[in-house]
C-alpha positions in Angstrom: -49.7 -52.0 251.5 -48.4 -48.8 250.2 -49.6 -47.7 246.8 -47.0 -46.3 244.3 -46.8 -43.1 244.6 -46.8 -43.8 248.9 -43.3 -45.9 247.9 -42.0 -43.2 246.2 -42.2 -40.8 249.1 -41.1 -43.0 251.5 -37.9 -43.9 249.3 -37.2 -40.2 248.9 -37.5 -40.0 252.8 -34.9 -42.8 253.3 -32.9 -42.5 250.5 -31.9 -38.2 250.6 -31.0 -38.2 254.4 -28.7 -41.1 253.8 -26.7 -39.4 250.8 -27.0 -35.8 252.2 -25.4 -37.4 255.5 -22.3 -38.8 253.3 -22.4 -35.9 251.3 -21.2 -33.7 254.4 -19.1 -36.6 255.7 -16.4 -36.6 252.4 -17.0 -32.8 252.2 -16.1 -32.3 255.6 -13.1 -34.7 255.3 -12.1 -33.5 252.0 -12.2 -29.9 253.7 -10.1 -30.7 256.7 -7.5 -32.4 254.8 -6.7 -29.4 252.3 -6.9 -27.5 255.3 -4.2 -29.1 257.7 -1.9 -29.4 254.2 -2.7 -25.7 253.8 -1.4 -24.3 256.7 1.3 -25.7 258.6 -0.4 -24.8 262.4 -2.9 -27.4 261.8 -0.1 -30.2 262.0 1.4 -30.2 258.3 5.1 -31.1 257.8 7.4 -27.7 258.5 9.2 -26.1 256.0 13.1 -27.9 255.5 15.4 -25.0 256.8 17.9 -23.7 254.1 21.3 -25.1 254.7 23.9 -24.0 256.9 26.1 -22.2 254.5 29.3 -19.8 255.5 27.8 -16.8 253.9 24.1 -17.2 256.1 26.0 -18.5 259.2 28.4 -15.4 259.5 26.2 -12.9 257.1 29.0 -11.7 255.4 29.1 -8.3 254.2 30.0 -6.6 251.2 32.6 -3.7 252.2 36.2 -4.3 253.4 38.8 -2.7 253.8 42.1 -2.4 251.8 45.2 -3.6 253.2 47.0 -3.0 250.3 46.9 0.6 248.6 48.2 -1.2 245.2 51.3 1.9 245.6 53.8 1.5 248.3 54.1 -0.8 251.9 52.3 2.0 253.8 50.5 -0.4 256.9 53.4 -2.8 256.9 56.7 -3.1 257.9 59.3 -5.7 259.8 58.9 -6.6 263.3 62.7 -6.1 264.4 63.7 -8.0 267.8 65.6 -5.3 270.3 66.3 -6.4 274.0 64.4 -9.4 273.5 61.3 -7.2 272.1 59.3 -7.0 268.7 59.6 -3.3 267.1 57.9 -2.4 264.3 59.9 -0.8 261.2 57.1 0.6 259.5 58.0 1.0 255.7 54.8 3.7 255.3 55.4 5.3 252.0 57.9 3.3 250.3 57.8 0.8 247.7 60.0 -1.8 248.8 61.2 -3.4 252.1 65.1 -2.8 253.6 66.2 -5.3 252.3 64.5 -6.0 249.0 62.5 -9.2 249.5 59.2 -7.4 249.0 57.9 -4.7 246.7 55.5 -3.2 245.1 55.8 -4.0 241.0 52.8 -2.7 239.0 50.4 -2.5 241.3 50.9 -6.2 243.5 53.2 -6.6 246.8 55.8 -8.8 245.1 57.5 -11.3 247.5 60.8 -12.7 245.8 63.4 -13.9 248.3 66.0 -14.5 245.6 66.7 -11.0 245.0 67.2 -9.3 248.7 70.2 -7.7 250.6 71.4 -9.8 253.2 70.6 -8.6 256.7 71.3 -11.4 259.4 67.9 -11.1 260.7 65.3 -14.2 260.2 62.4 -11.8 261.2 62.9 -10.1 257.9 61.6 -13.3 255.9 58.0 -12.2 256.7 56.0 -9.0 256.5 53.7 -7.7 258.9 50.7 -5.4 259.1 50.9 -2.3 261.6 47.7 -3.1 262.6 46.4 -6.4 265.1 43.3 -7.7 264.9 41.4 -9.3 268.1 38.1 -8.9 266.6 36.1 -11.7 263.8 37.1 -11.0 260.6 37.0 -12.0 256.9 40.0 -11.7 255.0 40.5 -12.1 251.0 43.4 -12.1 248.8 44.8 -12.8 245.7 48.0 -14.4 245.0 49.8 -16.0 241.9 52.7 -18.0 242.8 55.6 -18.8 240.1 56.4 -22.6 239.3 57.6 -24.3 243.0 57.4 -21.3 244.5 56.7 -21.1 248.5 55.0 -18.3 251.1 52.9 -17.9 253.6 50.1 -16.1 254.9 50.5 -15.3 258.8 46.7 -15.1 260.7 48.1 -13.7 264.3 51.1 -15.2 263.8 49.5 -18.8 262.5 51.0 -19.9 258.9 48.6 -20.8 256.5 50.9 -22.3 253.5 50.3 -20.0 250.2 52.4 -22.0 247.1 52.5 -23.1 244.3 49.8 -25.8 246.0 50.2 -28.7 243.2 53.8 -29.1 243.2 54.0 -30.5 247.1 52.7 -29.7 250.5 48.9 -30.8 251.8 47.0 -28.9 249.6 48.9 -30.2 246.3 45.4 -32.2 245.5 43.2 -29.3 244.8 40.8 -29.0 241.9 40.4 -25.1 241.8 43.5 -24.1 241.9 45.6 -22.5 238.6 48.9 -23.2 238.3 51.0 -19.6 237.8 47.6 -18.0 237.6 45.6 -15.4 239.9 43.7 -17.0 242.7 41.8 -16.4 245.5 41.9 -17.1 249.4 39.1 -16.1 251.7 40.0 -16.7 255.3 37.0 -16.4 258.0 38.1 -16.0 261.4 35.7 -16.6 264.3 37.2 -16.9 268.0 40.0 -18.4 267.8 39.1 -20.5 264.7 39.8 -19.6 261.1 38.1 -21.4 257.8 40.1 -21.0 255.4 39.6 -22.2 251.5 41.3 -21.4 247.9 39.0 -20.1 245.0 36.3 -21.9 247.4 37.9 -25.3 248.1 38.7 -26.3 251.3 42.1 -25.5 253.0 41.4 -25.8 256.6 38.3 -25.5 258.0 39.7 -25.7 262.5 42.9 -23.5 262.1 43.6 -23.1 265.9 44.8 -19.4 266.3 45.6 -17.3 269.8 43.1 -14.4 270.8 45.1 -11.2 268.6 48.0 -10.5 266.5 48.9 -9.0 263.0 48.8 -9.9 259.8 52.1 -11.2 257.5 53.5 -12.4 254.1 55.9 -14.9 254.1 59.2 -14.5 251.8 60.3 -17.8 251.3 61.2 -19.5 247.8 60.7 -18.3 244.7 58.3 -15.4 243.1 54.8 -15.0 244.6 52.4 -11.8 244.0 49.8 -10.6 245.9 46.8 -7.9 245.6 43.5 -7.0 246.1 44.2 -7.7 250.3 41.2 -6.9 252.0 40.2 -7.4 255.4 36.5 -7.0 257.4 35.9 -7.0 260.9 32.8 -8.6 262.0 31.0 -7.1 265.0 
């Protein structure tokens, strides 16, 4: 039989291989798992993309454009039909259309078709830009409508209602909006697809549009203002 001090050496001889053994097992397990959490090569869970959002999916810049020199009509004008063609009347320098349905009051194109000279033409009723744009763009502008009052904003020749939104029409539901106040449209045109919302709520999001065309403002009932028109093209 082994004498004491024989037992103790021979538990010591057992006993400290079996512990160092687990030892390394957990520290090599325990090691391995911070490692694979650590870095996501080793198998870890990716990173959730950010969200979709307008302003990532188009990276929209900061510099426009004026459209609007906050003075006179330069850049706009009627689009007169002769032998069955458009012409453009361009009203540059002046502050006020031929027949009075827009001007330019204290710094915002004022559309008011309740106080105009009658012409016999229905192509006065709107105002276009000079200018047509085939490219992407982003458009803003500001409008404040009077009570019922009705316009338009014309993207290549598409209507997109601008009103007096809560009164009647299919936007007459919106949160943002402020009745006989200044707000704010943002129209984002890609292909032939604009998004359009009103102080960031939704107007249409699929507007169908063709491939090019100008601009217009829509003189229909009632007092509307507009400023602050500012357009980018996106490359």
């Amino acid at each position: 039989m082994f004498g004491k001090s024989s037992s103790i050496i021979f538990l010591d001889n057992v006993i400290k291989p079996i512990w160092r053994t687990m030892f390394l097992f957990f520290l090599i397990t325990f090691v391995g798992i911070s490692t694979a959490t650590a870095n996501p090569v080793s198998g870890a869970k990716p990173t959730e993309p950010k969200p979709l959002t307008k302003e990532n999916l188009l990276d929209q810049p900061t510099d426009f454009d004026s459209l609007f020199n906050g003075k006179d009509l330069t850049g706009w004008g009627y689009r007169n039909k002769e032998q069955g063609e458009f012409v453009f009347d361009s009203f540059k320098g002046r502050n006020q259309s031929n027949d009075g349905r827009f001007k330019v009051i204290d710094g915002s194109l004022t559309v008011n078709p309740n106080n105009y000279v009658e012409l016999n033409d229905p192509s006065y009723i709107t105002l276009w830009t000079e200018e047509e744009y085939p490219n992407d763009f982003i458009l803003t502008i500001e409008f404040r409508a009077s009570k019922n009052a009705d316009s338009g904003i014309f993207i290549r020749g598409i209507q997109l209602q601008c009103r007096d939104y809560l009164v009647a029409g299919p936007y007459k539901d919106l949160k943002n909006y402020k009745a006989q106040e200044w707000n704010r449209i943002e129209i984002v045109v890609k292909g032939n697809v604009a998004l359009c919302t009103c102080n960031g709520e939704l107007l249409e999001d699929a507007l169908k549009l063709p491939a090019t065309g100008s601009l217009g403002l829509e003189a229909d009932r009632g007092q509307v203002e507009y400023r602050n028109i500012r357009i980018k093209e996106l490359q």
